[in-house]
RODREN-876157 format. One record per residue: residue number from 0; residue in one letter; x, y, z of N, C-alpha, C in turn. Coordinates in nm, 3 decimals, always signed. Layout:
 pake mardren     nc1     nc2     nc3    cac1    cac2    cac3     cc1     cc2     cc3
  NUM       a       X       Y       Z       X       Y       Z       X       Y       Z
...
***
This chain:
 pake mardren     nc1     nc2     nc3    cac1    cac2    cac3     cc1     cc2     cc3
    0       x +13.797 +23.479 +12.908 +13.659 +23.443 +12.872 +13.603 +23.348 +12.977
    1       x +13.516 +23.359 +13.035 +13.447 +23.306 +13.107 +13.408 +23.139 +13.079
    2       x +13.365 +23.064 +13.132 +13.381 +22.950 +13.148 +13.191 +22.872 +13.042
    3       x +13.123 +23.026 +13.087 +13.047 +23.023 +13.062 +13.001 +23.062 +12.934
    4       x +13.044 +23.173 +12.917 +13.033 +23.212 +12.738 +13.136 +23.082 +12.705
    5       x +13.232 +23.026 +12.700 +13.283 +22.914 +12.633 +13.201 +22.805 +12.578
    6       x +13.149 +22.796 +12.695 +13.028 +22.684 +12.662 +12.911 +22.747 +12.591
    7       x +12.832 +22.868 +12.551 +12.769 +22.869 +12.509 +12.826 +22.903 +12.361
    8       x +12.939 +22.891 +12.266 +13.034 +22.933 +12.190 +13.045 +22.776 +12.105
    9       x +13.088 +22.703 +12.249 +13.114 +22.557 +12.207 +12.978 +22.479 +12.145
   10       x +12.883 +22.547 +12.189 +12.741 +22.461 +12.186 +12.683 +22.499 +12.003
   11       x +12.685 +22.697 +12.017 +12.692 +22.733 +11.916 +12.738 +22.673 +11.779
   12       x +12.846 +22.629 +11.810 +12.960 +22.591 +11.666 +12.900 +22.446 +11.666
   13       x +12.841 +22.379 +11.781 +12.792 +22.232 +11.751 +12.720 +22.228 +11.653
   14       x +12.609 +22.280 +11.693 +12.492 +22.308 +11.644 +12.532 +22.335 +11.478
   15       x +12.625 +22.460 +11.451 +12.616 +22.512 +11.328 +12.677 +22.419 +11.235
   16       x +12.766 +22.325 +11.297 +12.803 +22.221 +11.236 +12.771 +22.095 +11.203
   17       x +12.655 +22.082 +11.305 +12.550 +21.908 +11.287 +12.432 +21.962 +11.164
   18       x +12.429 +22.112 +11.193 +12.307 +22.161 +11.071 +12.384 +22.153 +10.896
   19       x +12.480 +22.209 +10.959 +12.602 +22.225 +10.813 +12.552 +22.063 +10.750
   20       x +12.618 +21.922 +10.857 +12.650 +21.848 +10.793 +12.524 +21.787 +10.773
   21       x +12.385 +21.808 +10.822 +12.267 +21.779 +10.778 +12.194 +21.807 +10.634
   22       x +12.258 +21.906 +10.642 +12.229 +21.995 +10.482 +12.324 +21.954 +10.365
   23       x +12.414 +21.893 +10.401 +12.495 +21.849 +10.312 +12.435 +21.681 +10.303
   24       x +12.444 +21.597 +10.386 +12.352 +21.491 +10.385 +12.235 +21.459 +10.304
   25       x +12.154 +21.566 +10.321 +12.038 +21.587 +10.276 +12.020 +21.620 +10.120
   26       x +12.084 +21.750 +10.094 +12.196 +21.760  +9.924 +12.176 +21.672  +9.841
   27       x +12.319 +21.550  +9.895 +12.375 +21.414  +9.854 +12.273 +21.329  +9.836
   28       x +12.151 +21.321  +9.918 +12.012 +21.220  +9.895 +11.960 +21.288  +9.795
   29       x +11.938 +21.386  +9.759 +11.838 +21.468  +9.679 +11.900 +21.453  +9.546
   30       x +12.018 +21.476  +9.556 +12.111 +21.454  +9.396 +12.076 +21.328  +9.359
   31       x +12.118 +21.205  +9.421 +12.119 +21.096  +9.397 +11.994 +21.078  +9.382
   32       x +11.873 +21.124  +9.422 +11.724 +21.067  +9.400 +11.709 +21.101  +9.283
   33       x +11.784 +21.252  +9.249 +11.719 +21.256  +9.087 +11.794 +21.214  +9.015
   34       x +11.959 +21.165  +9.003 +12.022 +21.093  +8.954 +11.927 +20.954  +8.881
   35       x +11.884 +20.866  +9.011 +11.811 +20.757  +9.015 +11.671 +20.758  +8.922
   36       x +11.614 +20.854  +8.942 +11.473 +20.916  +8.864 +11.501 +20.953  +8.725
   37       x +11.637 +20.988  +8.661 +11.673 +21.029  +8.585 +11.710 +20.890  +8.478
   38       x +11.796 +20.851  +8.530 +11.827 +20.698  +8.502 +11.649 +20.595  +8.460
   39       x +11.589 +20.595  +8.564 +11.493 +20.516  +8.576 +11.386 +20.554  +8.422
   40       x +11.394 +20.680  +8.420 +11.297 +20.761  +8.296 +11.332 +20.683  +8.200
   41       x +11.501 +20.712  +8.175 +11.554 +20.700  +8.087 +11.501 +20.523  +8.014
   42       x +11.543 +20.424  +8.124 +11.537 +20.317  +8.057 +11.406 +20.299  +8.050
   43       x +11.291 +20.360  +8.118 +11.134 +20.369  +8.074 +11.115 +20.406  +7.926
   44       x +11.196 +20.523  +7.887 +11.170 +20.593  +7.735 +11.195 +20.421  +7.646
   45       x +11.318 +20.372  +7.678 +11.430 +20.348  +7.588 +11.315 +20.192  +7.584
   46       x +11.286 +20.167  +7.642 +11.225 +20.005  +7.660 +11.031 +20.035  +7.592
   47       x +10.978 +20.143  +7.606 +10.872 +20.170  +7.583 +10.907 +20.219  +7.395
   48       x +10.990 +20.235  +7.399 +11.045 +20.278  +7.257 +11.109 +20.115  +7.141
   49       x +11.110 +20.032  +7.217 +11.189 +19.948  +7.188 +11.033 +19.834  +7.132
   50       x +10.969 +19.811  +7.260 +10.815 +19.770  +7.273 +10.787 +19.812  +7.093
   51       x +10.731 +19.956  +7.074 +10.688 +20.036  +6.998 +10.743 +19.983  +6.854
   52       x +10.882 +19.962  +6.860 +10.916 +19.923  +6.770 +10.903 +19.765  +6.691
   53       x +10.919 +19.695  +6.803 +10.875 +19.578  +6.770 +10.715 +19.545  +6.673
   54       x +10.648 +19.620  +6.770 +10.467 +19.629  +6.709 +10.448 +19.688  +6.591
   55       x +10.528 +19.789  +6.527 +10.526 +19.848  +6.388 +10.599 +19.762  +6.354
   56       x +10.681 +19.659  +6.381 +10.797 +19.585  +6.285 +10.718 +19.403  +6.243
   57       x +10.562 +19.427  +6.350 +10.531 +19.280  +6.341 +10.376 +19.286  +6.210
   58       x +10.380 +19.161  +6.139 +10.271 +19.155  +6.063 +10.165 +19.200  +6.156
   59       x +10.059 +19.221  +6.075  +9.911 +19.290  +6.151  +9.841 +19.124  +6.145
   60       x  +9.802 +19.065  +6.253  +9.751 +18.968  +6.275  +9.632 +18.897  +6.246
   61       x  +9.523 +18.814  +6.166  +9.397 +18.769  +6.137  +9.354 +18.814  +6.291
   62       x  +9.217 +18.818  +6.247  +9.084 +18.791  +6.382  +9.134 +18.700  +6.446
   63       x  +9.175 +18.559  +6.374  +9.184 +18.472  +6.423  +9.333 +18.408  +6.524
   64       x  +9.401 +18.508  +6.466  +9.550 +18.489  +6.553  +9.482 +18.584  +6.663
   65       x  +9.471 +18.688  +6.654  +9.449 +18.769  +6.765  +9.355 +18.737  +6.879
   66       x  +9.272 +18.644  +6.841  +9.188 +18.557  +6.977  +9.330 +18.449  +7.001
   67       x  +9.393 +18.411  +6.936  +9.510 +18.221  +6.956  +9.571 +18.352  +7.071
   68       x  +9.598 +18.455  +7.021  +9.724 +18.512  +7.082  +9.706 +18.572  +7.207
   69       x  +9.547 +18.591  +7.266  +9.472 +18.688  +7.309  +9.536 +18.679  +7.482
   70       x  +9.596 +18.520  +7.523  +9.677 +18.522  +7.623  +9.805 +18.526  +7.625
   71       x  +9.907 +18.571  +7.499 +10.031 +18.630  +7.527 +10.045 +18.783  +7.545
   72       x  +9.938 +18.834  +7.500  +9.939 +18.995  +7.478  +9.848 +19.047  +7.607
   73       x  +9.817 +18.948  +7.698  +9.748 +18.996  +7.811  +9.833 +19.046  +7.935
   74       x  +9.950 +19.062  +7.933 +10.042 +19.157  +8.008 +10.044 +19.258  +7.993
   75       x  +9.995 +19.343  +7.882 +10.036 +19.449  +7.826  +9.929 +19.529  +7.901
   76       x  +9.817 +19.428  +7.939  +9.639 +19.518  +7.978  +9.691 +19.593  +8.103
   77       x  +9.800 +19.567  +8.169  +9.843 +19.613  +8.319  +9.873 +19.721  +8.303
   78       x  +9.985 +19.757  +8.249 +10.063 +19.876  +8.207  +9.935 +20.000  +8.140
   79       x  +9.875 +19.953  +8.048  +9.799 +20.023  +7.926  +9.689 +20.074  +8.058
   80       x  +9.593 +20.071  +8.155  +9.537 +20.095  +8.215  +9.586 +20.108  +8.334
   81       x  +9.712 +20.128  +8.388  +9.768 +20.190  +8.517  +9.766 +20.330  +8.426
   82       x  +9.780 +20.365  +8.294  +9.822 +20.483  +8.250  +9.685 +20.587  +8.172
   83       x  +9.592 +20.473  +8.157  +9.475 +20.525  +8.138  +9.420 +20.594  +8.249
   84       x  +9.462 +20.549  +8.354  +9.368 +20.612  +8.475  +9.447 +20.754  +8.514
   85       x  +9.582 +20.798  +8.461  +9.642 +20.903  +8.502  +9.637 +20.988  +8.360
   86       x  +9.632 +20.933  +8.225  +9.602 +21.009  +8.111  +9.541 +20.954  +8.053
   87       x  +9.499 +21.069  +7.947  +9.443 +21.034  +7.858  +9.445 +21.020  +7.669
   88       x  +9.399 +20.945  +7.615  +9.436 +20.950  +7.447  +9.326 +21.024  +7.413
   89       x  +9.314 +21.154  +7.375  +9.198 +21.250  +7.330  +9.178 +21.314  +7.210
   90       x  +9.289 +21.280  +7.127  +9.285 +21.294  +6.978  +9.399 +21.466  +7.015
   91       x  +9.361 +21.546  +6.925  +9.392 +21.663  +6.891  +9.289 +21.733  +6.835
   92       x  +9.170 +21.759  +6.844  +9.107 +21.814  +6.791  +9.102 +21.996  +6.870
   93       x  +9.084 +21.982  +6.965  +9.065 +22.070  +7.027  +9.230 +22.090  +7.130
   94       x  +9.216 +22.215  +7.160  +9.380 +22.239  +7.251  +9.359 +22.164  +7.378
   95       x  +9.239 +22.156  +7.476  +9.271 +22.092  +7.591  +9.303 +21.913  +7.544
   96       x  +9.251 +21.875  +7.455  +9.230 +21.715  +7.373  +9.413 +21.703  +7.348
   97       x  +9.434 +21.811  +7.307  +9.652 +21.753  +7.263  +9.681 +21.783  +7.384
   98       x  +9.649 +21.863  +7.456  +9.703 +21.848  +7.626  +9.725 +21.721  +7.666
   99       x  +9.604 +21.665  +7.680  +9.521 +21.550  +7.744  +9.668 +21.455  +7.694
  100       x  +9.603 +21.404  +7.480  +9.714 +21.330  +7.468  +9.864 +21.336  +7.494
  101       x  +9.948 +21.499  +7.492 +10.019 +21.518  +7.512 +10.123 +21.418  +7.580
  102       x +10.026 +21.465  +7.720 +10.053 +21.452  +7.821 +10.072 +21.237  +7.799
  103       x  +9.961 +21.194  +7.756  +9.960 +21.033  +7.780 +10.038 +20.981  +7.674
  104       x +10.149 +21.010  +7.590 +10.224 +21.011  +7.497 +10.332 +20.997  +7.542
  105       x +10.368 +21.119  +7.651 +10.536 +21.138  +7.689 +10.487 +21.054  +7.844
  106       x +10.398 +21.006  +7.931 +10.402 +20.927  +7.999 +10.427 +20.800  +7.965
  107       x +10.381 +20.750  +7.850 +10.441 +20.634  +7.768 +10.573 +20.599  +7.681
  108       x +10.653 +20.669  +7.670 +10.738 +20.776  +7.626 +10.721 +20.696  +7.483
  109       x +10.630 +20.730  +7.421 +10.572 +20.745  +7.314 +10.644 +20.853  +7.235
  110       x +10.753 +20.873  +7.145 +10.793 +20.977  +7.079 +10.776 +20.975  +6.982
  111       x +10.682 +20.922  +6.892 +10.659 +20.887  +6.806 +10.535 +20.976  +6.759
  112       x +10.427 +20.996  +6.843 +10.286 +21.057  +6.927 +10.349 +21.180  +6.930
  113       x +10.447 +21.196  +7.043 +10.485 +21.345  +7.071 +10.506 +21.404  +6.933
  114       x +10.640 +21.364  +6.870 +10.637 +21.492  +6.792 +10.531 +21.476  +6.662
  115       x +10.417 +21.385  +6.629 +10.357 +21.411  +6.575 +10.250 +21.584  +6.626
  116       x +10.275 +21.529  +6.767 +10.162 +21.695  +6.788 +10.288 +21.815  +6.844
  117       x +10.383 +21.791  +6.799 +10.432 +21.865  +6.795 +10.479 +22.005  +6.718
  118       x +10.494 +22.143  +6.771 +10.531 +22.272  +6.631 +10.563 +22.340  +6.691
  119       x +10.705 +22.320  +6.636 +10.807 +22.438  +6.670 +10.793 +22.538  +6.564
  120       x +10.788 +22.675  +6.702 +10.781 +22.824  +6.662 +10.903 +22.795  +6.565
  121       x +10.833 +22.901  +6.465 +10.973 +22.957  +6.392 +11.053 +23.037  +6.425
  122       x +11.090 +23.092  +6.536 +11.129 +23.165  +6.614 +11.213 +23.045  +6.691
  123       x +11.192 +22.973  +6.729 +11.277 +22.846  +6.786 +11.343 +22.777  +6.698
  124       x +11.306 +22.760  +6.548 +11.391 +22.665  +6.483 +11.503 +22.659  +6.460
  125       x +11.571 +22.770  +6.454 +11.699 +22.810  +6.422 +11.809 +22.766  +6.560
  126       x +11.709 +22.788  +6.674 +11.799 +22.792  +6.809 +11.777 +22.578  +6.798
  127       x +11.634 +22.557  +6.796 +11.696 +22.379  +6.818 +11.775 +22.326  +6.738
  128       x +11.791 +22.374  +6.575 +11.882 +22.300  +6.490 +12.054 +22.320  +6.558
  129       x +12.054 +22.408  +6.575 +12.212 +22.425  +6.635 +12.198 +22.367  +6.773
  130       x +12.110 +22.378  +6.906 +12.119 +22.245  +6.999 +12.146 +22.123  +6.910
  131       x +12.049 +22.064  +6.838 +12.113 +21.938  +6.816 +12.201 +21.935  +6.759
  132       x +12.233 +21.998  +6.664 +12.377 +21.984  +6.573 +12.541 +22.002  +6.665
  133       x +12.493 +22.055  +6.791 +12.586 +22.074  +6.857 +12.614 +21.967  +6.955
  134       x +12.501 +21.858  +6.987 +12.490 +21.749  +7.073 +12.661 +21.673  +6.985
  135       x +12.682 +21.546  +7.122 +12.823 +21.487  +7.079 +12.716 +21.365  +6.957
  136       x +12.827 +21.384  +6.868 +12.784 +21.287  +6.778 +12.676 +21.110  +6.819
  137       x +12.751 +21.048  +6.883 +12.702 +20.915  +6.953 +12.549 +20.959  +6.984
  138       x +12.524 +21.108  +7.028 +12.365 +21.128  +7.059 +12.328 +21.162  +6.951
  139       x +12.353 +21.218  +6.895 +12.257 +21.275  +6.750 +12.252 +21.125  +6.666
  140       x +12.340 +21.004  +6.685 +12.319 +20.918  +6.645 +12.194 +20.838  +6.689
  141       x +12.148 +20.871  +6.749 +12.028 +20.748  +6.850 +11.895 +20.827  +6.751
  142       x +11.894 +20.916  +6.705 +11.786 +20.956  +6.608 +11.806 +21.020  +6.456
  143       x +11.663 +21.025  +6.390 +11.704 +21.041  +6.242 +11.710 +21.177  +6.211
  144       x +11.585 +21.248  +6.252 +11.592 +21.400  +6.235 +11.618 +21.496  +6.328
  145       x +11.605 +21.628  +6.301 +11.587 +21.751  +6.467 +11.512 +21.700  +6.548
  146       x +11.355 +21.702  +6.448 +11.225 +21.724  +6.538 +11.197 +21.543  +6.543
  147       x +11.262 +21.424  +6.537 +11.287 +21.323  +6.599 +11.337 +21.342  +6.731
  148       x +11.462 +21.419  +6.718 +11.577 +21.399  +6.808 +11.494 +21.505  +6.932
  149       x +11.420 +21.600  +6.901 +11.333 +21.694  +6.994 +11.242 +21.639  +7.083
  150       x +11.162 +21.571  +7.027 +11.102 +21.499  +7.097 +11.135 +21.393  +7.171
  151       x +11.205 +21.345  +7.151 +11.253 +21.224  +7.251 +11.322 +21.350  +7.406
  152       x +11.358 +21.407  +7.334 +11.418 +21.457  +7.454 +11.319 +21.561  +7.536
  153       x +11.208 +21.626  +7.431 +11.135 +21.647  +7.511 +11.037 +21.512  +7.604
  154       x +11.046 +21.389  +7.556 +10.973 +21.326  +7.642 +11.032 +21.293  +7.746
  155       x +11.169 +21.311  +7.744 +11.239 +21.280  +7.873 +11.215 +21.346  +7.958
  156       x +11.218 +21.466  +7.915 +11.216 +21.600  +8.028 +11.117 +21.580  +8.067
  157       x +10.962 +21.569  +7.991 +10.850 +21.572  +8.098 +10.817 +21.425  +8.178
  158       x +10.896 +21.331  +8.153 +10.862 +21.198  +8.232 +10.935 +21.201  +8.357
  159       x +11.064 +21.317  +8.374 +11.102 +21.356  +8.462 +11.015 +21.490  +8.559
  160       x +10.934 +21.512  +8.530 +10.852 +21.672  +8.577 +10.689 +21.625  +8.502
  161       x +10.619 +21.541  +8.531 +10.511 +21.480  +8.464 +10.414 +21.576  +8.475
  162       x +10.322 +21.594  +8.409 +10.222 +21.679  +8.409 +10.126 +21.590  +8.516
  163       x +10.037 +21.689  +8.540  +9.920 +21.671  +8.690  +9.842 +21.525  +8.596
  164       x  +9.688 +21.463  +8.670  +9.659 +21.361  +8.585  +9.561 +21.414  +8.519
  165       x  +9.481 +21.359  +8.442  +9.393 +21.409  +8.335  +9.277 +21.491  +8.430
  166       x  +9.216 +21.474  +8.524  +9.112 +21.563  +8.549  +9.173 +21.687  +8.654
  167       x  +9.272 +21.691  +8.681  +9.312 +21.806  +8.666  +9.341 +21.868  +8.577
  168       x  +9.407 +21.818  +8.459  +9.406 +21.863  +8.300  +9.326 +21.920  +8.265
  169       x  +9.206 +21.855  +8.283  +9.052 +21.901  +8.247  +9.019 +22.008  +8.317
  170       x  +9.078 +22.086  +8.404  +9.037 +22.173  +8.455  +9.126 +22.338  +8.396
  171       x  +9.191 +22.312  +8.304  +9.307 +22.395  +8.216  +9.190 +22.497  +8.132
  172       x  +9.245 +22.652  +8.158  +9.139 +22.762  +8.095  +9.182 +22.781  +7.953
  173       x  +9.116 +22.801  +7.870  +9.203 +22.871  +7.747  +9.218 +23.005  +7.728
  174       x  +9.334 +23.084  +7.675  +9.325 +23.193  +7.642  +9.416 +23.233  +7.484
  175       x  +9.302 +23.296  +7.422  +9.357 +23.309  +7.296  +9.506 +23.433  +7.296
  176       x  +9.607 +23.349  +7.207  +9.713 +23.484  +7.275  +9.762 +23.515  +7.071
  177       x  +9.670 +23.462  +6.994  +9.743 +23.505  +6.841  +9.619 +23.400  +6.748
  178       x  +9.628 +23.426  +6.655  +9.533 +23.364  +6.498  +9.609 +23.233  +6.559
  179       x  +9.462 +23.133  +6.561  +9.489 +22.982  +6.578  +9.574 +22.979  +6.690
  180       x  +9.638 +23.053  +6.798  +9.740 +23.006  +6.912  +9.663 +23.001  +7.030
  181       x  +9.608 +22.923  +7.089  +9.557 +22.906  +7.217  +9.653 +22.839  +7.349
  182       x  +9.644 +22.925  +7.453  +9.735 +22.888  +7.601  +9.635 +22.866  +7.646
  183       x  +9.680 +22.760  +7.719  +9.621 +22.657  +7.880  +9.660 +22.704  +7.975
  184       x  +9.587 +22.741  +8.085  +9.641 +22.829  +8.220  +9.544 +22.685  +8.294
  185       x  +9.692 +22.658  +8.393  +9.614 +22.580  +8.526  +9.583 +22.654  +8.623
  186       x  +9.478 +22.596  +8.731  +9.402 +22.701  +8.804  +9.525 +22.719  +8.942
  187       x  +9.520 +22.805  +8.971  +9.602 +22.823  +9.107  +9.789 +22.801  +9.077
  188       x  +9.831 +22.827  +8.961  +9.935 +22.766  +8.907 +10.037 +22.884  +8.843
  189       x +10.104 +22.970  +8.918 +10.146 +23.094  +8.846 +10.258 +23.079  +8.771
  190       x +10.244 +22.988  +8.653 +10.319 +22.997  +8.542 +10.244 +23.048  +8.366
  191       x +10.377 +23.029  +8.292 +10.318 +23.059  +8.169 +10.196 +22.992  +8.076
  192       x +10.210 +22.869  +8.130 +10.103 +22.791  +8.088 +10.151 +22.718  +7.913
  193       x +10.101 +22.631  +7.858 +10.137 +22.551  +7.749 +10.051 +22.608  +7.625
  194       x +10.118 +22.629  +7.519 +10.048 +22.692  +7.406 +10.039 +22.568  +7.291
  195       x  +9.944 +22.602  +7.213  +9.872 +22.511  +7.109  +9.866 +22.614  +6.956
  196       x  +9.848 +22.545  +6.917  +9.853 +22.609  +6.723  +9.785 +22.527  +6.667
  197       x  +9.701 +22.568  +6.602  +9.601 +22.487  +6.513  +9.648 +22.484  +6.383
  198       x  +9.628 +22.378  +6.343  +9.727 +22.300  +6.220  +9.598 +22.230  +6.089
  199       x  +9.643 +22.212  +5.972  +9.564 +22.139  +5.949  +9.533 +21.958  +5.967
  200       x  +9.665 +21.958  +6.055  +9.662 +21.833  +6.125  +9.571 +21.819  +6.253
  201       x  +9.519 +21.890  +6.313  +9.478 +21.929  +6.401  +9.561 +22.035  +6.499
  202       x  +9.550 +22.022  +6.627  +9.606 +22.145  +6.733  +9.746 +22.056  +6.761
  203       x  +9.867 +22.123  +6.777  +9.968 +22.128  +6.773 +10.044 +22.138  +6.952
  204       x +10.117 +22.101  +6.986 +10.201 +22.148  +7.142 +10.328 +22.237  +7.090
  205       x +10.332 +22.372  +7.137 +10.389 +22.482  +7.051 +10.518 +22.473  +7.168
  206       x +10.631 +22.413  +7.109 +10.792 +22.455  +7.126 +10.801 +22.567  +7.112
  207       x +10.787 +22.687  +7.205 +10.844 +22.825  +7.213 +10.966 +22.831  +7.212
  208       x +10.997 +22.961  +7.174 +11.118 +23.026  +7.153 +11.193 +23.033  +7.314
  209       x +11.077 +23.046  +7.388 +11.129 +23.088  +7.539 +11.118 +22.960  +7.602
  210       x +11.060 +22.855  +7.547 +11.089 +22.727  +7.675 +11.212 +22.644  +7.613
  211       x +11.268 +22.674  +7.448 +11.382 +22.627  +7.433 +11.517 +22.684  +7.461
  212       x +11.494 +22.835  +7.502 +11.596 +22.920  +7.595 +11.605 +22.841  +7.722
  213       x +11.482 +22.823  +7.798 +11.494 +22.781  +7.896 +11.563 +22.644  +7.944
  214       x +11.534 +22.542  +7.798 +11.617 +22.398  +7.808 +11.683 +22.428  +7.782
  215       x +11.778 +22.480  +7.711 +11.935 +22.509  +7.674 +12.002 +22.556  +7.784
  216       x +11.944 +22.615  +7.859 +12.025 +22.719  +7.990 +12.006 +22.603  +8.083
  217       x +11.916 +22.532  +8.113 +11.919 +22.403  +8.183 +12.029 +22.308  +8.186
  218       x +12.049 +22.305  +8.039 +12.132 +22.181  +8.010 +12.231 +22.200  +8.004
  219       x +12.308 +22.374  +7.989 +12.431 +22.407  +7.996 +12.468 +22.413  +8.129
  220       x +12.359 +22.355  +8.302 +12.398 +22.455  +8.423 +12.473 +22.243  +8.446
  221       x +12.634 +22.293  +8.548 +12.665 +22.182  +8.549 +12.571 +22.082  +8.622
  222       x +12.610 +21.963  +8.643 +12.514 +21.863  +8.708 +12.564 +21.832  +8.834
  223       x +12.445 +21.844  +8.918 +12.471 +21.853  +9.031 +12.438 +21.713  +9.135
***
């Protein structure tokens, strides 16, 4: 072999090997970022949940405490309007309105909110009761019911994968796909889009049969 193909052989295998170990480098950052993001959600849910609890656990205050108090509770104005400006609280009246809140619920990780607008297909119920019943005990311990234990975990998932901010929200089409079931299609966005059910509670965020296939197959793929 020539002296010359050697060297272009030797250069070859450099190359395929500084790319190899670049891509593996690169991998290892990416795991660990969502490792980190994952973690970070988590103690966001767990501390925004904790907050939550305290405020349902405290007397409801006079006029007059609530002006005495009006500079201990002025930390809270930071947080509450960094999140106003990315969502919104829009009631449920209408399907884009539980979007809206949806969405500013599980950014707060508000689970409390979530599965109030929450409705699972009946077509799904059967498949989440056996997810949770199958979770290790210590987790099914951290909540009281299914559709407790559903929601929290759906708020995890989307504080990890957040929805766009509210006026892109606002830009969500409707399309009727059944009696009372309305889907949200984002513009330029080739997915299934988020379905709604009208309730006599108002409009509902519809747990499909097919996006709880889809978390289960998620959660069974190992972690990477």
């Amino acid at each position: 072999m020539s002296p010359l193909k050697t060297s272009l052989i030797v250069a070859v295998v450099s190359v395929v090997v500084t790319a190899c170990g670049l891509h593996c480098s690169h991998q290892g950052r990416v795991r660990e970022a969502r490792h980190l993001r994952s973690q970070n959600n988590r103690m966001r849910l767990e501390a925004n949940q904790r907050v939550m609890a305290r405020q349902a656990a405290a007397p409801s205050p006079t006029s007059s405490e609530s002006v005495a108090a009006g500079s201990a509770s002025a930390p809270l104005a930071v947080p509450v309007a960094r999140m106003a400006e990315y969502y919104r609280n829009e009631g449920n009246a209408t399907p884009l309105a539980t979007l809206q809140t949806f969405a500013w619920a599980c950014d707060r990780g508000d689970t409390e909110t979530v599965q109030r607008l929450l409705f699972v297909e009946e077509a799904a119920r059967p498949k989440v009761e056996a997810f949770v019943a199958a979770l290790p005990e210590n987790v099914r311990a951290q909540w009281k019911t299914v559709d407790e234990t559903v929601a929290a975990m759906l708020t995890e998932s989307v504080m990890a994968r957040p929805f766009p901010r509210h006026d892109i929200l606002a830009t969500a089409t409707p399309e009727e796909v059944g009696t009372g079931r309305i889907r949200l299609r984002m513009p330029n966005v080739p997915r299934d889009g988020t379905e709604y059910q009208q309730t006599a509670e108002g409009w509902k965020y519809v747990l499909t049969e097919k996006v709880v296939d889809a978390y289960i197959k998620q959660s069974q793929r190992p972690a990477q």
